[in-house]
PAPA-611320 format. One record per residue: residue number from 1; residue in one letter; x, y, z of N, C-alpha, C in turn. Coordinates in Angstrom, 1 decimal, padded with zeros to 4 digits. Each point is the difference from the previous one (the first is absolute). Layout:
N
ATOM   resi   resn     n_px     n_py     n_pz    ca_px    ca_py    ca_pz     c_px     c_py     c_pz
ATOM    NUM      A        X        Y        Z        X        Y        Z        X        Y        Z
...
END
This chain:
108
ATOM   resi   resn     n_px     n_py     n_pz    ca_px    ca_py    ca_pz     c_px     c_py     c_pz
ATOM      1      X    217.5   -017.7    033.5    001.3    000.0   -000.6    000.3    001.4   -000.6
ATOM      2      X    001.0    000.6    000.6    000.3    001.2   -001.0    000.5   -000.1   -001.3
ATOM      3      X    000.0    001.2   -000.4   -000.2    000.2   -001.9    000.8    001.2    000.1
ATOM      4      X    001.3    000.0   -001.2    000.5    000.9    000.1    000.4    000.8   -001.5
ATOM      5      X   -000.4    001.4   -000.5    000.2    000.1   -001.7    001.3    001.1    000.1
ATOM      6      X    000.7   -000.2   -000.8    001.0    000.9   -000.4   -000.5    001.3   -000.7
ATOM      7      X    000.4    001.5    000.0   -000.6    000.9   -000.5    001.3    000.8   -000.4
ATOM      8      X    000.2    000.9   -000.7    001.2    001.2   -000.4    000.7   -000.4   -000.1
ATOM      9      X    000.1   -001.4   -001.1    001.3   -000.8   -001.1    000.4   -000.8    001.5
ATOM     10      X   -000.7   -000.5    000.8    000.4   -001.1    001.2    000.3    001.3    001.2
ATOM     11      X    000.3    000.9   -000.6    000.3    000.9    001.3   -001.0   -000.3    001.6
ATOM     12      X   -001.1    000.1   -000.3   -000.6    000.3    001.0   -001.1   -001.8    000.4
ATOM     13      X    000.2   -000.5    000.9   -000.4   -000.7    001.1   -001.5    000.1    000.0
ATOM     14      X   -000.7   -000.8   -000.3   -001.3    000.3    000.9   -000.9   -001.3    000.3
ATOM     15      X   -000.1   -000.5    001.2   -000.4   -000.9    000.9   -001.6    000.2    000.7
ATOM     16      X   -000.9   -001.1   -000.5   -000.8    000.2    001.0   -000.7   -001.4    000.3
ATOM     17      X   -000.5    000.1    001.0   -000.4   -001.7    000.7   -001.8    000.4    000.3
ATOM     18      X   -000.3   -000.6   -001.3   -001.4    000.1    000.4   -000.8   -000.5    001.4
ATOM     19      X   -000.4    000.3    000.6   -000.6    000.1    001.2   -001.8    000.0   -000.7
ATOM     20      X   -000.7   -001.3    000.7   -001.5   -000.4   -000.4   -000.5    001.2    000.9
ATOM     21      X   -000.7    000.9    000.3   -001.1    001.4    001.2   -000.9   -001.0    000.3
ATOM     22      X   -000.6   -000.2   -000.7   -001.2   -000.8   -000.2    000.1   -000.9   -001.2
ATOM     23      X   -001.3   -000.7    000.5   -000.1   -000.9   -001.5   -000.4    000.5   -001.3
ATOM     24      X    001.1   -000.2   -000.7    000.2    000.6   -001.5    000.5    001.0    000.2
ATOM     25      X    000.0    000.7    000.9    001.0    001.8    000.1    001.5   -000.4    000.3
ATOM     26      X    000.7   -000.3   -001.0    001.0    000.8    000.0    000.8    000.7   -000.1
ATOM     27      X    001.6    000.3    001.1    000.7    001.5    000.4    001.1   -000.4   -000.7
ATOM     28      X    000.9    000.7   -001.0    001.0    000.2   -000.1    001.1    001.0    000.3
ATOM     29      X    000.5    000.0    000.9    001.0    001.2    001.0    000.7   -000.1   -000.5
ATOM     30      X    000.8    001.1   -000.6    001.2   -000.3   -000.7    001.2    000.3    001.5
ATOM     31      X    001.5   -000.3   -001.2    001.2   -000.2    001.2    000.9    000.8   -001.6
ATOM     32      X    000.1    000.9   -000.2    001.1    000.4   -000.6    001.7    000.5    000.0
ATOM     33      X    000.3   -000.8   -000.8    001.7    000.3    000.1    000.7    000.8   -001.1
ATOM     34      X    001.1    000.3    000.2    000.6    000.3   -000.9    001.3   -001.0   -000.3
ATOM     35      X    000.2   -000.5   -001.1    000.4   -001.6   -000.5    002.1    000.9    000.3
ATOM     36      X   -000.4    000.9   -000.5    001.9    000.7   -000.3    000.3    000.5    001.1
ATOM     37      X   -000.6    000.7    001.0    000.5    000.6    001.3   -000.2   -000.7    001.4
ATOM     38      X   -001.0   -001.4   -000.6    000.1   -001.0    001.1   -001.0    000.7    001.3
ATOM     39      X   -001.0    000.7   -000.2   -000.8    001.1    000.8   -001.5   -000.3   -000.2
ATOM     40      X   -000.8    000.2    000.8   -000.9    000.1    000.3   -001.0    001.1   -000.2
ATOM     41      X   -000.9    000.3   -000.9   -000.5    001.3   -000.2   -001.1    000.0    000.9
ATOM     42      X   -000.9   -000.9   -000.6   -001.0    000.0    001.0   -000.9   -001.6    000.5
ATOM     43      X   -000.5   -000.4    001.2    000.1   -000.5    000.6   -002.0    000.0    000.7
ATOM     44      X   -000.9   -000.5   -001.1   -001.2   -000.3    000.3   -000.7   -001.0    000.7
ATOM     45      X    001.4   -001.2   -000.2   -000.8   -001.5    000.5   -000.7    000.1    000.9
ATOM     46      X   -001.0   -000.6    000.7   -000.2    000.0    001.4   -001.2    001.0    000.1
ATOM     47      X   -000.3    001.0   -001.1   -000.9    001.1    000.3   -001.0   -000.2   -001.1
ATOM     48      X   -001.0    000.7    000.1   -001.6    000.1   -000.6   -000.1    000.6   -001.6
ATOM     49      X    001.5    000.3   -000.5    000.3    000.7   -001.2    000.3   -001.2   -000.8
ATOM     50      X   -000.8    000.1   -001.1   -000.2   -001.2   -001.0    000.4    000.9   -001.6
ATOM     51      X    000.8   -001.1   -000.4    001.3    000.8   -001.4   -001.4   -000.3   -001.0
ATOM     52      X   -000.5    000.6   -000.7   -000.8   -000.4   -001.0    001.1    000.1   -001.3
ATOM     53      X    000.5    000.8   -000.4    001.0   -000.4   -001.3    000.8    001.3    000.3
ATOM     54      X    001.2   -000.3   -001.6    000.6    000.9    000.2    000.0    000.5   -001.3
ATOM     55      X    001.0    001.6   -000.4   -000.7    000.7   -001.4    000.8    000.7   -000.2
ATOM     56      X   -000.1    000.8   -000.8    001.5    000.9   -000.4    001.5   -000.6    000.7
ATOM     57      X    000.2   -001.1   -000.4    001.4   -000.2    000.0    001.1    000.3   -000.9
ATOM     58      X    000.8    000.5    000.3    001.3    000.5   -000.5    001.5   -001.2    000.3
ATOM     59      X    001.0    000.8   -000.1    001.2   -000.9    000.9    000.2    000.9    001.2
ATOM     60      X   -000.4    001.2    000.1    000.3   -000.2    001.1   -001.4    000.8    000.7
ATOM     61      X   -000.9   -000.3    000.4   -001.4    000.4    000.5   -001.3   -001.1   -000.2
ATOM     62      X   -000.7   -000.1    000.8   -001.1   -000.7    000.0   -001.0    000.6    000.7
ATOM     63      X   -001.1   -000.1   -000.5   -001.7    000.4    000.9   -000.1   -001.3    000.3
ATOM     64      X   -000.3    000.0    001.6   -001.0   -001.4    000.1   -001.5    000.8    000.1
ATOM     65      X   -001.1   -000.6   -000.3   -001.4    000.6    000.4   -000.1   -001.6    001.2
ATOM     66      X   -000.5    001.2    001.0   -000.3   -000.6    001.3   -001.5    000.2    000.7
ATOM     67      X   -000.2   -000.8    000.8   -001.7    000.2    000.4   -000.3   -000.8    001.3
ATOM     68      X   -000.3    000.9    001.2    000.1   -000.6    001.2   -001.1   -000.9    000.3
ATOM     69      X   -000.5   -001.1    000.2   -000.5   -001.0    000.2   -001.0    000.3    001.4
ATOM     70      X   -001.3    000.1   -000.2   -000.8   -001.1   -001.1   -000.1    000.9   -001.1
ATOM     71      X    000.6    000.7   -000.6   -000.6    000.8   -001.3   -000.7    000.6   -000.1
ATOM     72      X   -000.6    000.9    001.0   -001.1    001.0    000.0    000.1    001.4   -000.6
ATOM     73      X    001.5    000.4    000.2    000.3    001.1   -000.5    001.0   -000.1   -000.8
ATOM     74      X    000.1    001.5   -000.8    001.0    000.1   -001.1    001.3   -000.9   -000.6
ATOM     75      X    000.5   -000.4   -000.7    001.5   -000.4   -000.2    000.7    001.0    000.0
ATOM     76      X    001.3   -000.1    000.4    001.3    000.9    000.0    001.0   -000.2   -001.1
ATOM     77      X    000.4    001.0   -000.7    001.4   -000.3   -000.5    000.9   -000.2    001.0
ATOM     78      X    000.8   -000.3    000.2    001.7    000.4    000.4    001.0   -000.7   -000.8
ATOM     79      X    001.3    001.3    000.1    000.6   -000.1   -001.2    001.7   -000.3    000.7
ATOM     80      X    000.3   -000.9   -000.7    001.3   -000.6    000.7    000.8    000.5   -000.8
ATOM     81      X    001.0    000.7    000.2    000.9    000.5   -000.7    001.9   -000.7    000.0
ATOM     82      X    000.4   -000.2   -000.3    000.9   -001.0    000.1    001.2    000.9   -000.3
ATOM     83      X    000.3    000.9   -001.0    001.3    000.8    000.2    000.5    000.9    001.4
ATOM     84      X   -001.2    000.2    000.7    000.0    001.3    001.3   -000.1   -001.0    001.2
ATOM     85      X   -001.0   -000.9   -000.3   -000.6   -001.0    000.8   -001.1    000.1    001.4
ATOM     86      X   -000.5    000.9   -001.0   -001.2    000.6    000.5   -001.4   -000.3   -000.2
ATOM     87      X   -000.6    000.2    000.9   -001.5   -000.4    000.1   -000.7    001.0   -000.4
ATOM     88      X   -001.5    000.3   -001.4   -000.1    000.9    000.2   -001.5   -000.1   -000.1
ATOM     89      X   -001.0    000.6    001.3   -001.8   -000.2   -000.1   -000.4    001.4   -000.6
ATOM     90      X   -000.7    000.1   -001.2   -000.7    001.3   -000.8    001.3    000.8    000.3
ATOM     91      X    001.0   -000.5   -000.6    001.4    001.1   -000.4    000.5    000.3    001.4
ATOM     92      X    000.0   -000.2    001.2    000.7    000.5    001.1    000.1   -001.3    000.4
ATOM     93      X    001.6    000.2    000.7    000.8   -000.3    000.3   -000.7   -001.3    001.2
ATOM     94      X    000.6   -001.3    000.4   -000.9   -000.6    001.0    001.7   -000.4    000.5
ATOM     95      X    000.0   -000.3    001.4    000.8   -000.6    000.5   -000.5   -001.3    000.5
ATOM     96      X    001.3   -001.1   -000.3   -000.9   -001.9    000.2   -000.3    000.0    001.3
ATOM     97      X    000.3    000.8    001.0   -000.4   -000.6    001.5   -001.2    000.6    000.1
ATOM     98      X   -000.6    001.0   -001.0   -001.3    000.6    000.5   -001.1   -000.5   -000.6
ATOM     99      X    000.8   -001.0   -001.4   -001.0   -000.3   -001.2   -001.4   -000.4    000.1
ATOM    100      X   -000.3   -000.6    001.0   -001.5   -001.0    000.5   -001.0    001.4    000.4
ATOM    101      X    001.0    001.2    001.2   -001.0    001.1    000.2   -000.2    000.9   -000.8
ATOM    102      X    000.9    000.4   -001.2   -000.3    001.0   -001.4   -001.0   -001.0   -000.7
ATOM    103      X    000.0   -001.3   -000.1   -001.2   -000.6   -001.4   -001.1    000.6    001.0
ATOM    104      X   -000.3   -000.4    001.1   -001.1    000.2    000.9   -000.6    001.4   -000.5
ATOM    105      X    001.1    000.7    000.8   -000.5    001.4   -000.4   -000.7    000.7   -001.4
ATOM    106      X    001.2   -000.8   -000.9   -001.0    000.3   -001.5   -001.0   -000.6    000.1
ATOM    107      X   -000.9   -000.9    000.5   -001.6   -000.4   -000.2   -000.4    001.0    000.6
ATOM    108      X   -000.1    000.7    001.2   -000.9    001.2    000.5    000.0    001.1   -000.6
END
């Protein structure tokens, strides 16, 4: 059953449907929206990127820390910006259609 928490005074959307990997491992992919522009930021369900929390929230910006499954390597910030509506991994810029191969790249 998905689970969904409001973030940046209800602004921001964020959805994820735990998925069991294995027994006791589980994935939470997020599905983020933006609640005022009716948009889609970014779009993890379905992939190996598990939301561990979120942190520096503002009204309009959020870090999720993320960590690709099974957890072998590092966590990532990425920083959801909501006034520009931008994606941003270690301060540069990410575009959502590329998002799955920029987290990648940041592990290597």
């Amino acid at each position: 059953m998905s689970e969904t928490t409001f973030h940046c005074n209800g602004r921001l959307a964020i959805t994820v449907e735990p998925r069991e990997m294995r027994m006791s491992h589980w994935l939470y992919a997020p599905l983020v929206v933006d609640q005022h522009r009716q948009q889609t930021l970014l779009d993890l369900s379905g992939s190996q990127w598990d939301l561990i929390s979120t942190t520096n929230e503002t009204a309009g910006a959020i870090d999720l820390l993320l960590r690709k499954y099974p957890g072998d390597k590092p966590t990532l910030i990425l920083n959801v910006n909501l006034d520009d509506g931008r994606l941003r991994l270690d301060g540069r810029c990410v575009d959502p259609s590329g998002l799955e191969a920029a987290l990648d790249l940041a592990l290597s």
